[in-house]
C-alpha positions as a printed NumPy array, in Angstrom:
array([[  0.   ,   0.   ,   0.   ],
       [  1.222,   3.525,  -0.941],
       [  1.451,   5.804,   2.668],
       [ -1.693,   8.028,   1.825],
       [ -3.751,   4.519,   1.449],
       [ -2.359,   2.635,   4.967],
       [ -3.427,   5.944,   6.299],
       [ -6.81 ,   6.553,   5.237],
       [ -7.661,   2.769,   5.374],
       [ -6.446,   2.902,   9.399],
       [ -8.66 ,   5.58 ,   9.893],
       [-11.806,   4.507,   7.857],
       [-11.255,   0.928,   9.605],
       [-10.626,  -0.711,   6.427],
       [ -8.199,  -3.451,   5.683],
       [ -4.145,  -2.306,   5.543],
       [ -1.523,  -4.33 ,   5.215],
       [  0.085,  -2.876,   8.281],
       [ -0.413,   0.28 ,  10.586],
       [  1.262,   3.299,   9.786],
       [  4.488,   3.357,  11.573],
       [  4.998,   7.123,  12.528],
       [  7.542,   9.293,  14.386],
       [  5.129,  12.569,  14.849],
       [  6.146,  14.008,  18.491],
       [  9.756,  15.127,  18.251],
       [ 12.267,  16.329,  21.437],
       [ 12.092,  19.199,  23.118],
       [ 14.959,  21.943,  22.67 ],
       [ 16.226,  21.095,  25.857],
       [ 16.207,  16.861,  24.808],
       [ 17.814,  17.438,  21.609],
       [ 20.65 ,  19.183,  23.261],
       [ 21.18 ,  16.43 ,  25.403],
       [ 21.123,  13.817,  22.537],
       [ 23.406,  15.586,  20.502],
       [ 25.509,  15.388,  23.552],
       [ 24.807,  11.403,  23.885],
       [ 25.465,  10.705,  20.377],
       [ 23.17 ,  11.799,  18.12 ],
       [ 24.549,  13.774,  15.161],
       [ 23.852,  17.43 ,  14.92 ],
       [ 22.627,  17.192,  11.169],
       [ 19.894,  14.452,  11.863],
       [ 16.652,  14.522,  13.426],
       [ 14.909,  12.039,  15.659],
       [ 13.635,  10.412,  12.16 ],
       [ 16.528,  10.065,  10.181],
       [ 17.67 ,   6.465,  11.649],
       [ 14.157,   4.535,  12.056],
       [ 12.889,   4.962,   8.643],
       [  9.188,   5.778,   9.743],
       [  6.271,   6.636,   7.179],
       [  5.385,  10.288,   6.323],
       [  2.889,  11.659,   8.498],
       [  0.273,  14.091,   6.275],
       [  2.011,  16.367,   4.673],
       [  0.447,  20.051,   5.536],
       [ -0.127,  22.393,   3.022],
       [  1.812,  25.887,   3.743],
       [ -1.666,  28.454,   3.697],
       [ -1.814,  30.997,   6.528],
       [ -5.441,  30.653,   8.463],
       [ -4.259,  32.829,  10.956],
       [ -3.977,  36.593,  11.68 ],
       [ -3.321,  38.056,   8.125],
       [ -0.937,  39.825,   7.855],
       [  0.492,  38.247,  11.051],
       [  1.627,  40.726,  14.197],
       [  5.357,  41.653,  13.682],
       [  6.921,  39.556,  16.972],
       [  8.006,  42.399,  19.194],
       [ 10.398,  42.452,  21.896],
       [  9.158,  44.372,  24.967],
       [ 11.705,  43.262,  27.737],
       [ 14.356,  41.115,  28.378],
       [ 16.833,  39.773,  31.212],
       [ 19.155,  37.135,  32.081],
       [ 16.325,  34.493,  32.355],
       [ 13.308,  35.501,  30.297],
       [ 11.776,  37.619,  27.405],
       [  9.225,  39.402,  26.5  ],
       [  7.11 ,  39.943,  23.492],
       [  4.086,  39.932,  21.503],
       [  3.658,  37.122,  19.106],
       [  2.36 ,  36.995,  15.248],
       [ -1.225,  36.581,  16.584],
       [ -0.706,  39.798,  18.788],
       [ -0.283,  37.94 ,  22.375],
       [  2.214,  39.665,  24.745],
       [  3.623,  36.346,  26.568],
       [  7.013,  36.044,  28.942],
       [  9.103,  32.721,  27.941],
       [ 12.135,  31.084,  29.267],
       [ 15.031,  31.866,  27.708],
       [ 17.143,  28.335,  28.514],
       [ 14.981,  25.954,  29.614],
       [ 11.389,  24.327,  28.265],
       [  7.857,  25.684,  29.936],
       [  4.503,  27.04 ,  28.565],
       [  4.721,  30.749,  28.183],
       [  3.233,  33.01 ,  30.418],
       [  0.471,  34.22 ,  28.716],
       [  0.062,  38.402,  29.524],
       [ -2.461,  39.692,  27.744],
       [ -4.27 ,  39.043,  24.962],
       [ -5.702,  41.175,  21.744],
       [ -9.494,  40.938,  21.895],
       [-10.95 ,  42.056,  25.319],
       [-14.538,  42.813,  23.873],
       [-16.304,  43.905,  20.642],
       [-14.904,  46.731,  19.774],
       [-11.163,  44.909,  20.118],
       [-13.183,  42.226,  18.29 ],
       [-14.191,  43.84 ,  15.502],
       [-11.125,  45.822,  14.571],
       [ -8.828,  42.963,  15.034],
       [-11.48 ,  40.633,  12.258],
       [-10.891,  43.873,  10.072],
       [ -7.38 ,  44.168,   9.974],
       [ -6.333,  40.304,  10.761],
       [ -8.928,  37.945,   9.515],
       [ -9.892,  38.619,   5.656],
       [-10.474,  35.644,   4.927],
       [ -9.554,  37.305,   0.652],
       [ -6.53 ,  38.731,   1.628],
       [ -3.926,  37.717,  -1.158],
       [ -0.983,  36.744,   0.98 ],
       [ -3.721,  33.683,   2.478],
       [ -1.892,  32.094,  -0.339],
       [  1.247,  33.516,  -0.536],
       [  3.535,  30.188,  -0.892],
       [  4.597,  27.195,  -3.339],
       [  1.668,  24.908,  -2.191],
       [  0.571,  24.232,  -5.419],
       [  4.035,  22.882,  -6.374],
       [  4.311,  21.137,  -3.206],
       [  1.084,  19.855,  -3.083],
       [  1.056,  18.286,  -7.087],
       [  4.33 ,  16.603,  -5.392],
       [  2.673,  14.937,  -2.748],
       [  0.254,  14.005,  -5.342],
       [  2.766,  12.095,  -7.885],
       [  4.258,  10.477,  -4.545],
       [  0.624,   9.498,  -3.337],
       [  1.5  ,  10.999,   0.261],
       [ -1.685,  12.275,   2.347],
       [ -2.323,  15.716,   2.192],
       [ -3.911,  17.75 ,   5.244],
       [ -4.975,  21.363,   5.442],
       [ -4.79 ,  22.947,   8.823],
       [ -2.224,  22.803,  11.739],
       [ -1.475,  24.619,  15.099],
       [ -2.354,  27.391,  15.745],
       [ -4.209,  28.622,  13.085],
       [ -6.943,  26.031,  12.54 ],
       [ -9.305,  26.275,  15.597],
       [-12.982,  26.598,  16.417],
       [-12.113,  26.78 ,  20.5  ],
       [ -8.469,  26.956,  19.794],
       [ -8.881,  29.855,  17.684],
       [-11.508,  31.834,  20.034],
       [ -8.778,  31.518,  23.35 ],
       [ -6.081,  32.447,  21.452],
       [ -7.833,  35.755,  20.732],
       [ -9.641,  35.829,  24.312],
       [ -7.529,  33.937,  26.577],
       [ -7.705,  30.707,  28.168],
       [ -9.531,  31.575,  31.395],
       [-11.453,  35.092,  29.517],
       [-12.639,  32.89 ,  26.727],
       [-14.483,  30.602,  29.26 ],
       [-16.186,  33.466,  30.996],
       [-17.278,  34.822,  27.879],
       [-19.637,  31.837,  26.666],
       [-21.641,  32.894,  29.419],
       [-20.973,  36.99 ,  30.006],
       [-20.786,  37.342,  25.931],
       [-21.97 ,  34.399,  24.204],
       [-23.262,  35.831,  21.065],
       [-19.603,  37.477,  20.716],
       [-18.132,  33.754,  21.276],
       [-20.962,  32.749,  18.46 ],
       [-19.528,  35.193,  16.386],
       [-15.775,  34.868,  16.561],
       [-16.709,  30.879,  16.022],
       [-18.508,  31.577,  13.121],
       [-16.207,  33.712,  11.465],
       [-12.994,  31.784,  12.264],
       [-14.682,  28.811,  10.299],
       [-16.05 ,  31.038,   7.276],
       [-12.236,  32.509,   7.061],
       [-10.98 ,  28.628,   7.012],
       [-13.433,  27.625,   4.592],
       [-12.721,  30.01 ,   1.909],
       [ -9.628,  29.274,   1.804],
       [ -9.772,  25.715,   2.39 ],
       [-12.102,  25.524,  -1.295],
       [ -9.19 ,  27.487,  -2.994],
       [ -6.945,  24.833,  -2.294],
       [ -8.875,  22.138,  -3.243],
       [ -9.539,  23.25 ,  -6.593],
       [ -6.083,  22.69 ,  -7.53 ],
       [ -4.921,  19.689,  -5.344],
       [ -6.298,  16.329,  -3.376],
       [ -6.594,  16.822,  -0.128],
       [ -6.984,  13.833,   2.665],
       [ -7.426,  15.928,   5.922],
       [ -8.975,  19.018,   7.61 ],
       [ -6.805,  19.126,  10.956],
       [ -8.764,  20.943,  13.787],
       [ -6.065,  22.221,  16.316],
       [ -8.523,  22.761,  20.061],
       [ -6.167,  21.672,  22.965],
       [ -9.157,  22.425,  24.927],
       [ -8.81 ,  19.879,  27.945],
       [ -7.129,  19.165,  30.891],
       [ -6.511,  16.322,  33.765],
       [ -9.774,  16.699,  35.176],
       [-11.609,  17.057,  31.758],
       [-12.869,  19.094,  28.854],
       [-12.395,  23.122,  29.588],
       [-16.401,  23.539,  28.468],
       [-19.101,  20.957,  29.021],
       [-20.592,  18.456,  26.464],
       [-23.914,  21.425,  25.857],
       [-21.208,  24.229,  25.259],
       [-20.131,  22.03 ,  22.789],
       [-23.095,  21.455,  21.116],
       [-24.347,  24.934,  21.089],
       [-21.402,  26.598,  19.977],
       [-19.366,  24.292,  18.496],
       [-20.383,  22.017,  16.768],
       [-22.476,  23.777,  14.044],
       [-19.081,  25.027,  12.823],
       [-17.816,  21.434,  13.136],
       [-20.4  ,  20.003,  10.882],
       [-19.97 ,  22.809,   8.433],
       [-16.53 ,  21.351,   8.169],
       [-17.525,  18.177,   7.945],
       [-19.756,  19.018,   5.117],
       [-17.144,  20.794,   3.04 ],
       [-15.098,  17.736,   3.953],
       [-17.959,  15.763,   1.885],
       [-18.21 ,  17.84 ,  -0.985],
       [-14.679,  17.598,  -2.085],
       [-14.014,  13.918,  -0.789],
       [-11.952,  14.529,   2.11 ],
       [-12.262,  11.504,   4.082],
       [-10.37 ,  12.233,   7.584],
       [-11.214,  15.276,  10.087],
       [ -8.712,  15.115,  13.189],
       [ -8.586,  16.951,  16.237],
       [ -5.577,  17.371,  18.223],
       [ -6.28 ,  18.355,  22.371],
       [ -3.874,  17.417,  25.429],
       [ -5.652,  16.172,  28.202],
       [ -8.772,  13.997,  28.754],
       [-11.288,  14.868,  26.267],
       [-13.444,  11.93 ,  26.852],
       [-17.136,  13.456,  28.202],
       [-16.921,  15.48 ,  24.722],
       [-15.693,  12.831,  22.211],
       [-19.318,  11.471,  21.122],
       [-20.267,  15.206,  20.397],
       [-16.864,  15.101,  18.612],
       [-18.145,  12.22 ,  16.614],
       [-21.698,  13.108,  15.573],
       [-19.904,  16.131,  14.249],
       [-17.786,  14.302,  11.949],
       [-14.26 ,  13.693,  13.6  ],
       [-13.113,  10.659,  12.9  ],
       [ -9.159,  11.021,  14.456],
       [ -8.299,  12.193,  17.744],
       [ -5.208,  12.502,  19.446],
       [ -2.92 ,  12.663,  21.605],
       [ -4.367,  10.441,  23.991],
       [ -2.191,  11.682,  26.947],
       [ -1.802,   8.491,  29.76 ],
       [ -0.701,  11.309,  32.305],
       [ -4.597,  12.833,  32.117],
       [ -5.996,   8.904,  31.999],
       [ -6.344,   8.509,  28.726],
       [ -5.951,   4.82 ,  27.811],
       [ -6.178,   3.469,  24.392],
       [ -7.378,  -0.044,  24.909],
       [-10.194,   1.772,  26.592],
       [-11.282,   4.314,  24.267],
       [-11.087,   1.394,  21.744],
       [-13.743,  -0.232,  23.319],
       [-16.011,   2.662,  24.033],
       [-15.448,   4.351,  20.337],
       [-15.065,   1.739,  17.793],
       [-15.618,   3.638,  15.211],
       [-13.189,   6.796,  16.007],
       [ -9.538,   6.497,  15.118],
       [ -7.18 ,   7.45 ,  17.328],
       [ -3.01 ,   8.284,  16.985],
       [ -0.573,   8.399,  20.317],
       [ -1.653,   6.933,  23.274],
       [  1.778,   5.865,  24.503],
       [  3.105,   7.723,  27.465],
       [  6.332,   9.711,  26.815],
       [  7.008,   9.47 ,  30.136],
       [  8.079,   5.712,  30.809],
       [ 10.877,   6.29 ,  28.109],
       [ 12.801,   7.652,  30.353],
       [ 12.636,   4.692,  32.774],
       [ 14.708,   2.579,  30.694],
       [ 14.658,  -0.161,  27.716],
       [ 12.257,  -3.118,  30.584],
       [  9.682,  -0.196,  30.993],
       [  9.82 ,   0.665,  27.084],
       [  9.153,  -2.866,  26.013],
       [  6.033,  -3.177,  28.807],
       [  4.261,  -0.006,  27.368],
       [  4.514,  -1.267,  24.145],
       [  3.015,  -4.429,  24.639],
       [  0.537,  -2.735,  26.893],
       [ -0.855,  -0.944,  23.361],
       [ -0.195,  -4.24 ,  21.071],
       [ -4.12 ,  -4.953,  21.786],
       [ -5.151,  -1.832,  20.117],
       [ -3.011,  -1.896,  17.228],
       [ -4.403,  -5.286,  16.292],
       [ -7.724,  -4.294,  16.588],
       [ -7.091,  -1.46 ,  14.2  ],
       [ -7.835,   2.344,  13.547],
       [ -4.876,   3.328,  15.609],
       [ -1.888,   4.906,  14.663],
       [  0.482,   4.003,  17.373],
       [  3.202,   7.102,  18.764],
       [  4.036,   8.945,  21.649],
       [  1.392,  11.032,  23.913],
       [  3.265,  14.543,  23.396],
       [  6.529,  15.973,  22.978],
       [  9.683,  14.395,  24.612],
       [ 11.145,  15.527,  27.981],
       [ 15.067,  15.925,  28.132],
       [ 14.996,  13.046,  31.082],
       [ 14.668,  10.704,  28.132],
       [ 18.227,   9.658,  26.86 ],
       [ 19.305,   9.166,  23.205],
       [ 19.621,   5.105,  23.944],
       [ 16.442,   4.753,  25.632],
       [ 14.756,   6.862,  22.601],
       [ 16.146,   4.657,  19.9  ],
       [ 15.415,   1.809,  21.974],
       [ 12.01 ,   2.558,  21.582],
       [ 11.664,   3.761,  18.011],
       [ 13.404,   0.343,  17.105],
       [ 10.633,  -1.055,  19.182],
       [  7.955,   0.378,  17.538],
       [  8.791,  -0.018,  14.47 ],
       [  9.504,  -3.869,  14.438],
       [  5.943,  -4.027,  16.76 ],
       [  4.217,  -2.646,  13.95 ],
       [  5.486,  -4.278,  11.112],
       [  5.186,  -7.511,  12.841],
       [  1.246,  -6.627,  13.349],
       [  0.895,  -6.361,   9.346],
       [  2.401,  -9.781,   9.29 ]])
């Protein structure tokens, strides 16, 4: 099978002659600096000795804030640094070690912010939308019959979209102090993505509409299973029916945390991937498996047992063989990699993986 068919075939539940075997979360800054120390030549990335199968390629269109905020530094000192990013967020980040920002204010406080940032930002016609070679690249990933996906972090969102604007914690007051502005900003974040979503596919195939929400935690989804419903997913199935139209089989949504209480909303507006499946919030593929059958899932494996050593690799693994034999999974890592994994143990278990999952397609 060519990669964009294993793919599509894993997520639709249809026969494949093996799973994909994928590499998606890379190191952290801080990890690759300590591999490169370990071992690992400068010039290669945590790919280039495991062989793995392309993941979607995404095609290079800007969703976001057009034209994007010029990043501007506001303050800086020994340890940290200020400045406002291309969406306009002022945020304070680390300068030498790996952490969230801290997020200090964001651009839209209330209408009026609202509606001047949607008229100088989100046009969803503004020329430079499309200002890239993704019509060469994309006719490439064509001819080499590699999956195509439109949308990536951040600037594919419904909820991701409306707190990077708002805020985390000011975009969750405001679906109840200002929910027609919430309705709004929804709204028009998935017109914007849909216009230019139909000038792409005019001109090339396209495989999957990526939905970027990160819109859960430990303890759960950030809104409730009715706030979900009512605001999100009319914009969801709107998607979903564009997805129809041009035969775009695969919608995924990418959230850390636990987002079980709002997956079957998730799936009666057409997602059919989900990921990352983090095991530190309780997310547990064999599990999910059983409740969803017909969702698809990718990750699942916790990132942080490979820094226990090769023994604790090799259980985790076989604690996900189940759901890799029962299908629709994509088998990888729950998030990013923490520098307390080592260059051995990592290669350990990308060796591991790899020979799992090839041995499955026997």
């Amino acid at each position: 099978m060519t990669h964009r068919e294993r793919f599509i075939s894993c997520v639709l539940g249809e026969p494949v002659d093996r799973p994909p075997f994928w590499l998606f979360w890379g190191p952290w800054g801080t990890t690759w600096q300590r591999w490169i120390q370990e071992g690992k030549p400068e010039d290669a990335n945590h790919k280039s000795f495991f062989d793995p199968d392309p993941p979607p390629a995404v095609v290079p269109i800007n969703c976001g804030p057009c034209p994007a905020f010029p990043r501007t530094v506001l303050h800086e000192d020994t340890e940290t640094i200020v400045h406002v990013d291309t969406w306009g967020i002022k945020r304070r980040d680390f300068k030498y070690s790996e952490s969230m920002s801290q997020f200090l204010e964001f651009p839209v406080r209330d209408r009026r912010d609202w509606e001047q940032y949607r008229e100088e930002r989100l046009n969803p016609d503004h020329p430079d939308r499309l200002n890239s070679p993704w019509r060469e690249w994309g006719k490439s990933w064509m001819e080499q019959d590699i999956p195509i996906q439109m949308g990536y972090f951040p600037d594919v969102g419904i909820f991701g979209g409306l707190r990077w604007l708002l805020g985390d914690e000011e975009c969750l007051i405001a679906f109840y102090t200002m929910p027609d502005l919430v309705h709004e900003i929804m709204d028009h974040l998935t017109s914007l993505y849909l216009t230019v979503f139909e000038k792409v596919v005019r001109e090339i195939r396209v495989d999957v509409i990526h939905i970027w929400e990160d819109m859960c935690g430990r303890q759960g989804p950030l809104i409730s299973p009715a706030h979900w419903e009512e605001f999100i997913s009319p914009n969801y199935r709107r998607i979903r029916a564009f997805a129809d139209t041009h035969g775009i089989p695969v919608i995924s949504v990418d959230t850390d945390g636990n987002p079980d209480r709002i997956t079957p909303p998730m799936i009666h507006s057409g997602v059919n991937l989900l990921f990352p499946l983090e095991v530190a919030a309780g997310c547990d593929i064999n599990d999910l498996q059983a409740r969803y059958p017909n969702l698809a899932f990718m990750g699942g494996i916790d990132k942080r047992v490979l820094a226990e050593g090769h023994a604790a690799i090799d259980r985790e693994l076989n604690r996900i063989k189940p759901a890799i034999v029962r299908g629709r999974y994509i088998p990888d890592l729950d998030h990013l990699i923490p520098s307390d994994v080592s260059w051995d143990n990592y290669c350990h278990y990308a060796r591991s993986l790899k020979e799992l999952v090839c041995s499955t397609g026997e």
